[in-house]
ZAMI-563002 format. One line per 8 residues: their letters; for each residue x, y, z of C-alpha. Coordinates in steps of 0.05 Angstrom, whole numbers. Layout:
<nodes>
a) X Y Z | ...
</nodes>
This chain:
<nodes>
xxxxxxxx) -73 -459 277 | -114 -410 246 | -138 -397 179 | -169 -327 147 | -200 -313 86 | -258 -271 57 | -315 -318 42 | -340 -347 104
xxxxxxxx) -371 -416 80 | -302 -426 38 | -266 -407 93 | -294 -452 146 | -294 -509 95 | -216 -496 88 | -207 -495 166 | -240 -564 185
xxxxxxxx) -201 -592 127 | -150 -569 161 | -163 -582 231 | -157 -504 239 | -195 -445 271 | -242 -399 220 | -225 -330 221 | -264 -281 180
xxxxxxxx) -217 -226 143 | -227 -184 79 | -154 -153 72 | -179 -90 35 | -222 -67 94 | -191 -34 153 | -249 -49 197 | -248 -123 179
xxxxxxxx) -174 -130 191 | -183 -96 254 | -241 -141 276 | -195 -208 258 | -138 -179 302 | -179 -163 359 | -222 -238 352 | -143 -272 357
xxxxxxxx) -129 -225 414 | -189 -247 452 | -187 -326 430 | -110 -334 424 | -72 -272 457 | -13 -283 401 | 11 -311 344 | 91 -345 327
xxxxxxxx) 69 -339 249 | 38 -291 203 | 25 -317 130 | 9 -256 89 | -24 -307 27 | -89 -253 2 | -77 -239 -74 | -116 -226 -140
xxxxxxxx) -101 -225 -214 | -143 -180 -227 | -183 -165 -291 | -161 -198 -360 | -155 -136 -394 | -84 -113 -441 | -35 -81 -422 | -68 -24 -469
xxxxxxxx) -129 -19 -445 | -104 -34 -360 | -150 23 -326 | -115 69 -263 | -178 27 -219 | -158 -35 -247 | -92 -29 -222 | -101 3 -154
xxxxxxxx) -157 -57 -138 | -95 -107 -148 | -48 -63 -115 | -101 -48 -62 | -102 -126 -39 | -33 -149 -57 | 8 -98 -29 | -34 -53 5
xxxxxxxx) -66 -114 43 | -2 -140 77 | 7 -64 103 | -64 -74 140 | -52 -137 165 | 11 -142 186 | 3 -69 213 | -55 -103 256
xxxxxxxx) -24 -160 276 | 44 -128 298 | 15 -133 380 | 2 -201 376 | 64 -219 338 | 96 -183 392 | 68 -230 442 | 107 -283 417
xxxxxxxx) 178 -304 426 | 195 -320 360 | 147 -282 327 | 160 -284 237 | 116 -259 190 | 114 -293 111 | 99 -255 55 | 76 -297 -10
xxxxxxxx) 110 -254 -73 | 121 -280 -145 | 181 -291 -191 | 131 -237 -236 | 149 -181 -184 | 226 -199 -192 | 267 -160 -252 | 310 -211 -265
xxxxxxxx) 265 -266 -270 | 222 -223 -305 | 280 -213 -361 | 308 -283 -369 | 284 -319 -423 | 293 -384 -392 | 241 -369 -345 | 165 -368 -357
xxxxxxxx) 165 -303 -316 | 186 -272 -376 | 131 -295 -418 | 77 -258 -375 | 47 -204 -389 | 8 -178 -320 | 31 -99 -301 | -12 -97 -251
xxxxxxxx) 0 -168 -215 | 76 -156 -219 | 84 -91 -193 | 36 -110 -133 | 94 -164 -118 | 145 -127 -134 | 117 -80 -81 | 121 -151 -40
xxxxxxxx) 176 -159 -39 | 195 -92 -17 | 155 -85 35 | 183 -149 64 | 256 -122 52 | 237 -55 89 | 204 -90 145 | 259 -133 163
xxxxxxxx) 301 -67 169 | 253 -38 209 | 232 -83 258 | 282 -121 293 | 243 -171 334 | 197 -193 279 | 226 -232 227 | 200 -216 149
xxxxxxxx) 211 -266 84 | 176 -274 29 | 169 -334 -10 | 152 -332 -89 | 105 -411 -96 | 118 -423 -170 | 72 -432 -213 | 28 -476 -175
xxxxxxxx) -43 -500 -198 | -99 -454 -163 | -160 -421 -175 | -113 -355 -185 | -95 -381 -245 | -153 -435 -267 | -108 -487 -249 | -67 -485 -301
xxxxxxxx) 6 -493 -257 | 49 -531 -263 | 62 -548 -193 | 14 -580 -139 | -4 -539 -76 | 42 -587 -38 | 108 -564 -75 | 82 -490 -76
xxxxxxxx) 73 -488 -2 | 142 -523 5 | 178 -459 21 | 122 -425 53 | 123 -480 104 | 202 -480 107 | 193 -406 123 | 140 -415 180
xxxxxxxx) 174 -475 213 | 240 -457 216 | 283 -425 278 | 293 -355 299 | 357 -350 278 | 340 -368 204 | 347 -297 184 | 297 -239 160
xxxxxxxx) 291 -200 99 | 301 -262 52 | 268 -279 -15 | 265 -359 -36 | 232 -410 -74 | 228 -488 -60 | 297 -491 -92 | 336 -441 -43
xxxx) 344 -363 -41 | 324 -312 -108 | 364 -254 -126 | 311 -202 -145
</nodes>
């Protein structure tokens, strides 16, 4: 198993928790992503599983006062980051046979949760954060059209407590990795180009 993030010491802590290796990757820097793929090539040769998790909030500012940087920095690592990576990791995926890559969204990229009122999604306000997993989703979607021996879903946590959101969810990181786990441990014939929760599939 293998585990990536940004900040080294964090990262390695995270790993031997985990009983994983350490890989260092910053998903807004092509020559960092590039760097991770080719340390897995050398170390691994493949992998069955990608788990696209990298995401930021991004500033706390309005809605009014949201800035075009603000925006693209959010947009940059959320969406533009699973382009990098899974662009980078395509070979090893390849090297696979069952090779499935998971893509962590949010019911706040998803128009329909977004509108009902029943749903806390509608009670956010975060134009940035949304339309990076909106983009998500997409990309997942267009993906699993495109490549044909990968599979693509994405998985939306909940509203689970983490330092993305001061810990303020609802859920604990056991039932928001639920579905992220279903997704990576389940059999190729599962199906690609899926959306779900904990509970079962989303209609976006």
């Amino acid at each position: 198993m293998l585990l990536g993030a940004r900040d080294a010491d964090r990262g390695r802590r995270a790993a031997a928790e985990l009983g994983a290796r350490f890989v260092q990757i910053d998903v807004t820097d092509d020559a960092s992503v590039a760097a991770a793929a080719a340390d897995v090539a050398s170390a691994e040769g493949r992998i069955d599983v990608l788990i696209n998790n990298a995401g930021i909030t991004g500033g706390a500012a309005s809605a009014e006062e949201l800035t075009g940087a603000e925006a693209a920095l959010v947009l940059d690592t959320n969406a533009a980051g699973v382009v990098r990576v899974t662009t980078a990791f395509l070979p090893l995926l390849r090297a696979s046979g069952a090779p499935a890559v998971v893509n962590v969204t949010s019911g706040l990229g998803s128009v329909a949760l977004t509108r009902d009122p029943e749903r806390i999604e509608s009670k956010v306000i975060a134009p940035a954060y949304a339309a990076s997993k909106a983009a998500v989703t997409m990309l997942t979607t267009q993906y699993a059209k495109a490549f044909g021996d990968v599979r693509f879903n994405a998985v939306d946590p909940g509203y689970t407590a983490t330092d993305l959101n001061g810990r303020t969810g609802t859920q604990t990181v056991t039932e928001g990795t639920d579905a992220i786990v279903t997704l990576a441990t389940e059999g190729p014939d599962a199906g690609t180009g899926r959306i779900i929760d904990r509970y079962g599939p989303l209609t976006w």
